[in-house]
C-alpha positions in Angstrom: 0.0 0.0 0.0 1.9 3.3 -1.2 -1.1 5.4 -0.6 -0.9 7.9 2.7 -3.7 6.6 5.7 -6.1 8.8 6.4 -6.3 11.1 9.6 -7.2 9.1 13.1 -10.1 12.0 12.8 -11.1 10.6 9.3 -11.2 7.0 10.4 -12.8 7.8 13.8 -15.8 9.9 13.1 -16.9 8.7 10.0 -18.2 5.7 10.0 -21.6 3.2 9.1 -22.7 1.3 12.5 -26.2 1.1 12.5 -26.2 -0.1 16.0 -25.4 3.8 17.3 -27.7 5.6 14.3 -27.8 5.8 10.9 -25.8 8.7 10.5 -22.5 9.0 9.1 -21.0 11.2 12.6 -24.2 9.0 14.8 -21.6 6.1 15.8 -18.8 8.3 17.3 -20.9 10.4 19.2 -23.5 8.1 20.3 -20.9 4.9 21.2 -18.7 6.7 23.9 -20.5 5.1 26.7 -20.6 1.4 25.4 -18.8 -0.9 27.4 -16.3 -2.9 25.6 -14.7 -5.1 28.6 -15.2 -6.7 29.9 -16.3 -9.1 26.9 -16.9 -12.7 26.0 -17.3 -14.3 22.4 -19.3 -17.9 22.0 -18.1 -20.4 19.5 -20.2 -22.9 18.3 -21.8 -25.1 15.5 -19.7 -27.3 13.2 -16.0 -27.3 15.1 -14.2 -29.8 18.0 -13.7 -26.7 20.0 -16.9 -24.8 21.2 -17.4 -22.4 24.3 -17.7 -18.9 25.6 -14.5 -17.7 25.7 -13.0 -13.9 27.1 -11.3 -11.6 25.1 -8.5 -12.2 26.8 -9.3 -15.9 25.7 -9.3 -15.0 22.2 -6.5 -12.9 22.1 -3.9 -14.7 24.0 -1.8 -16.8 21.6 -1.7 -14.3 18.3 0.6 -11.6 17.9 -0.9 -8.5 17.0 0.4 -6.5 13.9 -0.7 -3.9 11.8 -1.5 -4.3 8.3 -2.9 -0.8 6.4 -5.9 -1.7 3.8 -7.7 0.4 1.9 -11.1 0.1 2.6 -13.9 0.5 0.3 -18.1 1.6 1.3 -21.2 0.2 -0.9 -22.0 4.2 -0.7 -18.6 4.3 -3.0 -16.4 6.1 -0.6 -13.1 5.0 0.6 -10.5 5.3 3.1 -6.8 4.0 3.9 -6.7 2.2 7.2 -4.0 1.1 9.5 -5.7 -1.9 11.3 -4.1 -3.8 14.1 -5.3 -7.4 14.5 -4.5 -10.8 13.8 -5.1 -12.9 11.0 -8.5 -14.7 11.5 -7.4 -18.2 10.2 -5.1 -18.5 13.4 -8.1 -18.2 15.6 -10.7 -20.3 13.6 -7.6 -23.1 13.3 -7.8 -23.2 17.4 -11.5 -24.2 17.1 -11.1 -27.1 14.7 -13.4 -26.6 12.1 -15.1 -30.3 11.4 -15.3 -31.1 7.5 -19.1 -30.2 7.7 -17.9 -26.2 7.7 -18.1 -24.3 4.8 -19.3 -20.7 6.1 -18.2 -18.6 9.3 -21.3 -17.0 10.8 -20.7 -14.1 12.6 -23.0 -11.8 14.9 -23.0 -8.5 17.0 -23.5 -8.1 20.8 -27.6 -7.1 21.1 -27.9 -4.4 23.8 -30.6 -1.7 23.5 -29.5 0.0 26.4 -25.7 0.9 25.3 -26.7 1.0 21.8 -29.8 3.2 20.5 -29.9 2.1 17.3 -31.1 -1.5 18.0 -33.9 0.1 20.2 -35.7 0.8 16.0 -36.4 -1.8 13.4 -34.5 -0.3 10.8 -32.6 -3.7 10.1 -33.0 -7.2 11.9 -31.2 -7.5 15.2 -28.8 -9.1 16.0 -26.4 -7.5 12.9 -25.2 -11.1 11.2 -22.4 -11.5 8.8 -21.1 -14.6 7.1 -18.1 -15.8 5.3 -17.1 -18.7 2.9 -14.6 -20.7 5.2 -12.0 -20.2 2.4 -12.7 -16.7 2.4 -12.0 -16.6 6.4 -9.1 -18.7 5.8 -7.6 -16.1 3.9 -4.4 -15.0 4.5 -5.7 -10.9 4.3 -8.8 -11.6 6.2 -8.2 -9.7 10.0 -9.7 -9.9 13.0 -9.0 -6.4 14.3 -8.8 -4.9 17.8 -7.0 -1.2 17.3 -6.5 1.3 14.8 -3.3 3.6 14.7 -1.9 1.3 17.2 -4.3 2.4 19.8 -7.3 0.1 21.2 -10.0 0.3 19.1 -12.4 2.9 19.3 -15.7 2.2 20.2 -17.3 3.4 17.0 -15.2 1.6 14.8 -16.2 -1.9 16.0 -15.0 -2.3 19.5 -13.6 -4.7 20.8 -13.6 -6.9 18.5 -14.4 -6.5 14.6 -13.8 -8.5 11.2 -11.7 -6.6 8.1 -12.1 -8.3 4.5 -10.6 -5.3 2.7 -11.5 -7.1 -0.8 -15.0 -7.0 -0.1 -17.4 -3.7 0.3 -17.7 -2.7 4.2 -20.7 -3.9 5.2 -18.8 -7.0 5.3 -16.5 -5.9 8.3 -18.6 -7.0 11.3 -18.1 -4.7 14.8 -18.9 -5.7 18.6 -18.8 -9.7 17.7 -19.8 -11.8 19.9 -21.0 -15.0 18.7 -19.0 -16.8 15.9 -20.2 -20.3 14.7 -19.2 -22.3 11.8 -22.0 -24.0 9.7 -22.7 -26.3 6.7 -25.4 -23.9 4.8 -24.3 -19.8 3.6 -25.6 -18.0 6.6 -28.5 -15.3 6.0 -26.7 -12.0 6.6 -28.5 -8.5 7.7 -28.4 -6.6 4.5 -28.7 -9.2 2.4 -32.2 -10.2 4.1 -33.2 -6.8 4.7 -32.2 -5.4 1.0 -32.0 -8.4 -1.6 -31.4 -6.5 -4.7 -28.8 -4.1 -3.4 -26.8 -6.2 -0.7 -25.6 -9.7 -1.9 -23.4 -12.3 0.6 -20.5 -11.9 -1.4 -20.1 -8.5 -1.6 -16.7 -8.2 -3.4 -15.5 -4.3 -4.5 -16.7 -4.5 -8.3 -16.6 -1.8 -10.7 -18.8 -3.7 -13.1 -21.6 -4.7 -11.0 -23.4 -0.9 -9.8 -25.9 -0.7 -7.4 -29.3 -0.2 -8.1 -29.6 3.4 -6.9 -25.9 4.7 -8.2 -22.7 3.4 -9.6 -19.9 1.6 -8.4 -17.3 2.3 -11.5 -15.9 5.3 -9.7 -15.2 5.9 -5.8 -14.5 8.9 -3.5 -11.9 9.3 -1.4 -12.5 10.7 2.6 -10.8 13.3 3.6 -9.8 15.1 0.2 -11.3 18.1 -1.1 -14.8 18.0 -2.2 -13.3 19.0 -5.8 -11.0 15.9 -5.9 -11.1 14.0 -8.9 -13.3 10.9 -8.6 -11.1 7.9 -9.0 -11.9 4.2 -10.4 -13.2 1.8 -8.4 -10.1 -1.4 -8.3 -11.7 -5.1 -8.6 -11.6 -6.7 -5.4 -10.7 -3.1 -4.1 -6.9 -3.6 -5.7 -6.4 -7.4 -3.5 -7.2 -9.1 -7.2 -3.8 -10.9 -6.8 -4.6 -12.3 -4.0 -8.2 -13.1 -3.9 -9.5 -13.1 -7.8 -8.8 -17.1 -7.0 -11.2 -18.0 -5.0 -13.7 -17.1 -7.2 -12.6 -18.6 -10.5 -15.6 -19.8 -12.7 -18.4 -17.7 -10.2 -20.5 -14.9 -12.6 -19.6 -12.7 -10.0 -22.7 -10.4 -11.6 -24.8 -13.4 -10.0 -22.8 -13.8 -6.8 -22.5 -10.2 -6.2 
């Protein structure tokens, strides 16, 4: 990545989490409250391993390193991040996936009372996400806990949130707290609540728009409002890496 990061201002108060508002500036002012530890994640479903675990649990035995991705939004905007986290293969790996696991399902804590927005109806509670196990196997695929080698902020998915940086953001799951491996593609949140627009795949592709506005061309937070829009990269630029594991999908289809 030769590109500069954005500001720890940028990253921090612009952001999609549902969970604190709708609002692009809701999550950082509405989230300083939530508790983030102490915390526990359950694992369950199709693996040897299963339990409730503590952070501290999940944490212990992978080194934490920071890996900068750009990121890329459905709403075509995008951002350089420098995550820190661990690679999420070395954790599922611990939990001995059975050979009956072929997607990772993933959800967020429900709380009402720390988080307003799941107090509405504006999408199905708890927020779920999924993954093909390959895809979670990936080497790029980061389970993150900081940003700017700080804890994670609240409103950025604390303290525990998912980063697939070929894939649009929806993708990147915050506050999770349940992760289960299961046979059948999980039904995610925007995916149920938005068929058309939101599919489980969700790779970055120029080619595929959504319905209300393209996705040929993306905008970059925190330049001028004047900048130049610039093209949107398959798979967000990761192509090398990723293009792979979907050879001989109509990614059109499987968007």
């Amino acid at each position: 990545m030769t590109e500069a990061a954005n500001s720890y201002k940028d990253i921090s108060t612009y952001n999609n989490y549902y969970e604190f508002g709708t609002g692009k500036s809701d999550p950082s002012q509405n989230a300083q409250q939530f508790r983030a530890r102490p915390w526990s994640v359950t694992i369950d479903g199709e693996c040897e391993v299963k339990g409730t675990f503590t952070l501290e649990d999940i944490l212990k035995p992978h080194p934490l390193e920071e890996r900068v991705y750009r990121m890329r939004c459905v709403e075509a905007w995008s951002m350089i991040v420098p995550w820190v986290g661990f690679p999420l293969a070395d954790s599922l790996k611990r939990f001995k996936p059975t050979s009956n696991a072929k997607f990772i399902e993933f959800r967020t804590l429900v709380d009402p009372k720390q988080m307003p927005g799941e107090r509405g109806s504006v999408l199905d509670w708890p927020y779920t996400e999924g993954l093909r196990l390959d895809e979670a196997m990936n080497p790029l695929t980061l389970m993150t806990v900081g940003l700017y080698g700080k804890v994670l902020p609240n409103q950025n998915g604390a303290p525990l949130r998912l980063i697939v940086p070929w894939k649009y953001g929806f993708k990147g799951i915050k506050a999770i707290n349940h992760i289960k491996f299961v046979e059948r593609m999980p039904v995610t949140t925007w995916a149920k609540s938005a068929p058309s627009e939101y599919g489980f795949y969700a790779n970055v592709n120029p080619a595929v728009d959504h319905p209300r506005w393209s996705q040929a061309t993306e905008r970059h937070i925190g330049g001028s409002f004047f900048d130049q829009r610039r093209p949107t990269l398959a798979f967000n630029g990761y192509d090398k890496e990723v293009a792979s594991l979907y050879a001989g999908m109509n990614l059109k289809t499987f968007f």
